[in-house]
N, C-alpha and C positions, 0 to 999 in steps of 0.2 A: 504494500500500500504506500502511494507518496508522499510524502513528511505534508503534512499542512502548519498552517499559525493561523491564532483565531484570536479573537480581542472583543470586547464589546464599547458601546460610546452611548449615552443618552443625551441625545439633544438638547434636552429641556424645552423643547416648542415640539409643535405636531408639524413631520414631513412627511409630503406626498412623495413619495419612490419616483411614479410615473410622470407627475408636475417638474418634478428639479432633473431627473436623469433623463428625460426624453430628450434635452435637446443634447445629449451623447449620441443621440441614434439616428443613423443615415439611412433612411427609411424602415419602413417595418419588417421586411428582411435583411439587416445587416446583422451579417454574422458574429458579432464582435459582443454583441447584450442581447440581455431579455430581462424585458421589466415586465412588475406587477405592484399590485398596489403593498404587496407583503413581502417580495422577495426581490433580487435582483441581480444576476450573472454579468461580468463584465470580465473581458478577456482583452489582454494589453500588454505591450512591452513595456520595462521597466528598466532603469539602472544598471539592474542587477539580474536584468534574464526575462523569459516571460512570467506570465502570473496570469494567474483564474481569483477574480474573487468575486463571492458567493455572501451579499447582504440580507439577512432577513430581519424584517422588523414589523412586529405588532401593530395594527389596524389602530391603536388608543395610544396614550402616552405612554413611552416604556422605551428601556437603552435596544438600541440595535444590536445585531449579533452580526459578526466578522468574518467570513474564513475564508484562505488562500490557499492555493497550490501555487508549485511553479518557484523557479530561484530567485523569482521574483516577489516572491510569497509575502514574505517577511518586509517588504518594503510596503508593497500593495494594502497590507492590514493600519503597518505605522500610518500608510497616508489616507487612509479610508475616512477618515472623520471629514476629512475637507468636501466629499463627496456629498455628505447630510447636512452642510451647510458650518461646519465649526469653524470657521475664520469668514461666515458672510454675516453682519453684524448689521441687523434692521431696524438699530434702535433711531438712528440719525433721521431715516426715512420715515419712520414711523411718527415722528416728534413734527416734523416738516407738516407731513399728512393732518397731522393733528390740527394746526395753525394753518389751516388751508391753502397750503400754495401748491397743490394739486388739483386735476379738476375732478369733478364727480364723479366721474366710469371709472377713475384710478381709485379713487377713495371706495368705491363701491367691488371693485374688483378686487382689492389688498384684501378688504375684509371678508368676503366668499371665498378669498381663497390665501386664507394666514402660513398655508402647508409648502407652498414655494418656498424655495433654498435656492440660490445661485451653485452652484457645485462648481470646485476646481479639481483639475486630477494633476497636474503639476505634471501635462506629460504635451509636449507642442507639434512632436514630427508628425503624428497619425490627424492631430487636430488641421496643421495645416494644409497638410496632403489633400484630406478632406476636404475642406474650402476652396483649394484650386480645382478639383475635379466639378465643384460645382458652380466655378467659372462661366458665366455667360452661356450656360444651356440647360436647358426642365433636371427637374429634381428626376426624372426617370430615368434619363441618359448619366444623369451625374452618379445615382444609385447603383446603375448599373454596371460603372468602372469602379465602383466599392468595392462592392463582391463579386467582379472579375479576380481583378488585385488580390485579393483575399483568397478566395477557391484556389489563382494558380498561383502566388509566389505566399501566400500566406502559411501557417502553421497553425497543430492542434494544439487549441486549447489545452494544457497540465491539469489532471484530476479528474476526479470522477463528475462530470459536466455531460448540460444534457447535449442529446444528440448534433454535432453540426458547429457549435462555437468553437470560434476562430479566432489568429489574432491575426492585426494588420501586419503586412510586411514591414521587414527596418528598412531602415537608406542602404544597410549592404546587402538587403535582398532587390530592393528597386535599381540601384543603380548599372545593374549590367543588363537591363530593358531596352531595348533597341528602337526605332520608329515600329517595324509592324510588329511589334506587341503591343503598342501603345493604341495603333491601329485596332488590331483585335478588340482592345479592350473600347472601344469609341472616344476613344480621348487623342482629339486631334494636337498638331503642330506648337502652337501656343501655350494650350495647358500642359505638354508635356515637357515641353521647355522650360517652363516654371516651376514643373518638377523635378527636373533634375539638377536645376538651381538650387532648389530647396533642400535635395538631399546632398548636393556639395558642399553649403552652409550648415550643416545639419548641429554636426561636432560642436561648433561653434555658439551656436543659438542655443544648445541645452545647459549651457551653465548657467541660463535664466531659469529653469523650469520649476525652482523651489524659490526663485527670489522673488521680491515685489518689484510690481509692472514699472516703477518708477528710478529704481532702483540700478545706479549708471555702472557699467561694469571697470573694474577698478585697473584697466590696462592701458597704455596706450595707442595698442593697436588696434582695440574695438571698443570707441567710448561711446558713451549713451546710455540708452535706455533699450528694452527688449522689444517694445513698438520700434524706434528708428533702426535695430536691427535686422529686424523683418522687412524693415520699407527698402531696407539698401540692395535687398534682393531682387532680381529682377524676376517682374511675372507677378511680383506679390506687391498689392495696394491696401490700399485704407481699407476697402470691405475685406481682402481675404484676411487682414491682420484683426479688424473687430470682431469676426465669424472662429478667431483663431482664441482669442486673448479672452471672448465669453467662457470658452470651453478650459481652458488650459488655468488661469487664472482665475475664474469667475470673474469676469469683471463686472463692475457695477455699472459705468460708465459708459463703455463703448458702443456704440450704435452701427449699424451697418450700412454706411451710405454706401451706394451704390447698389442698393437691392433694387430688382427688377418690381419687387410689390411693396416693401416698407415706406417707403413717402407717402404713395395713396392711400395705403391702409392708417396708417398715422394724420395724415390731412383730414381722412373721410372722417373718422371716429371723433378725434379732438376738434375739426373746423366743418365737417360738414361737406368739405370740398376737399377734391385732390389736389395734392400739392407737390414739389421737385423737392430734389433732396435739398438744397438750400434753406428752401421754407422751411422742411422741415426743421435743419441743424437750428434754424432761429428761434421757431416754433419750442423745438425742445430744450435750447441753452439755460432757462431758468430753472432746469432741473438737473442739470448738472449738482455732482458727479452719482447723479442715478438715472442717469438716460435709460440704461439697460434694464435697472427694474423695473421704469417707467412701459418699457416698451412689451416688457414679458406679462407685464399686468393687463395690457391693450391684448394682447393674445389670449388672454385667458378670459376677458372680459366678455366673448362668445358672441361678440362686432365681429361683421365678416368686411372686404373689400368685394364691392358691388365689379360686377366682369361686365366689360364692353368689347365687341370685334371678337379675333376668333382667336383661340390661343396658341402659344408659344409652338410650335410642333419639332420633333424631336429631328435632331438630323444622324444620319448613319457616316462615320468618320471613315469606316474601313477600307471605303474606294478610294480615299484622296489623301 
């Protein structure tokens, strides 16, 4: 049987599994999780090797329960807390909310649903990879170079896990990819470019992955911050670095301009009309540095954006 470590944490608030860990999940079949409202499988590289780990936590208040496989096991547990929200702190926003400088679908939303946690997993190569794949084409096409990625250069899941969980490939399994694998998988010329960028810089970019987002690295061949890190990559912008730095960090903060639907969805709900991303950054700067809870709270608020013309259609990369 393989060594496991197992830990427990009590939040002390009530969190939703499926509310804070869904936005880990690259559509509803990505091999990589499976949530529920009580349990939750997550399979990932780590530091120290891969790791399986395996959250369960009671429907009421009560500590959650931990367990890992994998050589990465023992890291995966240490950092599990951050997952249920222990370093996302809603006391500021909450206080804010209270003095009204939110408007009413936020204030009505926060409070339907108190069980949101921002989650960090302190882990950036699979979060970025992710966000370029869904570079400028439908979440179908971008889904579907997930768990290409994953079925062919990925690995099994460590431990007794259920059927099918996988983890993403590292940068030494991406980087000997050629164009027509990239092909095969529907991820054309540009996104794959910005992948292999990204896994060139990889090394580099992960001695942020436990520090804070602001936090300038102490050399002087890479100063800054882990945002102007990312930016100096090419292929990677403002949305793949906000879509990166929600997941990796939790951030509170970042917003993801340049989404094909977040301005209008954000215009229509807050203004009634749709709006550019401009508007919106104006629109939202008084809620700074909680743009992001702002905006997960408008998701959850169960406003939808109203569809005009025909939609996005998927294009097949293989022949070109």
């Amino acid at each position: 049987m393989q060594k496991s470590w197992s830990a427990s944490f009590s939040p002390g608030r009530p969190v939703s599994l499926v509310k804070s860990l869904g936005i880990l999940r690259r559509g509803q079949g990505d091999p990589t999780i499976r949530i529920s409202e009580t349990e939750a499988w997550l399979a990932f590289s780590t530091p120290e090797g891969p790791a399986t780990l395996h959250i369960s936590k009671p429907l009421r208040l009560g500590p959650a329960e931990f367990r890992a496989w994998g050589p990465g096991g023992e890291w995966a547990v240490h950092s599990a807390p951050n997952l249920l929200g222990a370093g996302d702190d809603w006391s500021e926003f909450d206080d804010l909310l209270h003095r009204g400088l939110f408007p009413e679908i936020v204030v009505r939303s926060r409070s339907e649903h108190p069980d949101l946690v921002l989650p960090a997993t302190g882990r950036i190569f699979e979060h970025a990879i992710g966000a370029i794949l869904e570079q400028r084409v439908t979440g179908i096409e971008a889904n579907y170079a997930w768990r290409w990625l994953i079925r062919h250069h990925g690995q099994p899941a460590p431990g007794p896990v259920p059927v099918g969980l996988r983890i993403f490939p590292s940068a030494q399994e991406l980087a000997p990819l050629r164009r027509w694998d990239w092909q095969v998988a529907r991820v054309e010329g540009k996104r794959a470019e910005a992948i292999r960028n990204f896994v060139q810089a990889s090394g580099a970019l992960n001695w942020w992955a436990d520090k804070p987002l602001d936090q300038p690295k102490p050399t002087a061949k890479a100063p800054g911050t882990l945002e102007s890190a990312l930016g100096s990559v090419s292929g990677i912008g403002p949305w793949t670095i906000a879509e990166t730095l929600q997941r990796s960090h939790g951030s509170t903060d970042h917003i993801s301009v340049g989404d094909f639907h977040l301005a209008d969805f954000v215009g229509q709900v807050l203004t009634g009309r749709r709006i550019n991303d401009q508007q919106m950054l104006e629109l939202m700067a008084p809620f700074a540095p909680h743009r992001q809870r702002v905006v997960r709270l408008l998701g959850l608020s169960g406003e939808r954006k109203q569809s005009f013309g025909p939609r996005y259609a998927p294009l097949d990369h293989r022949q070109r």
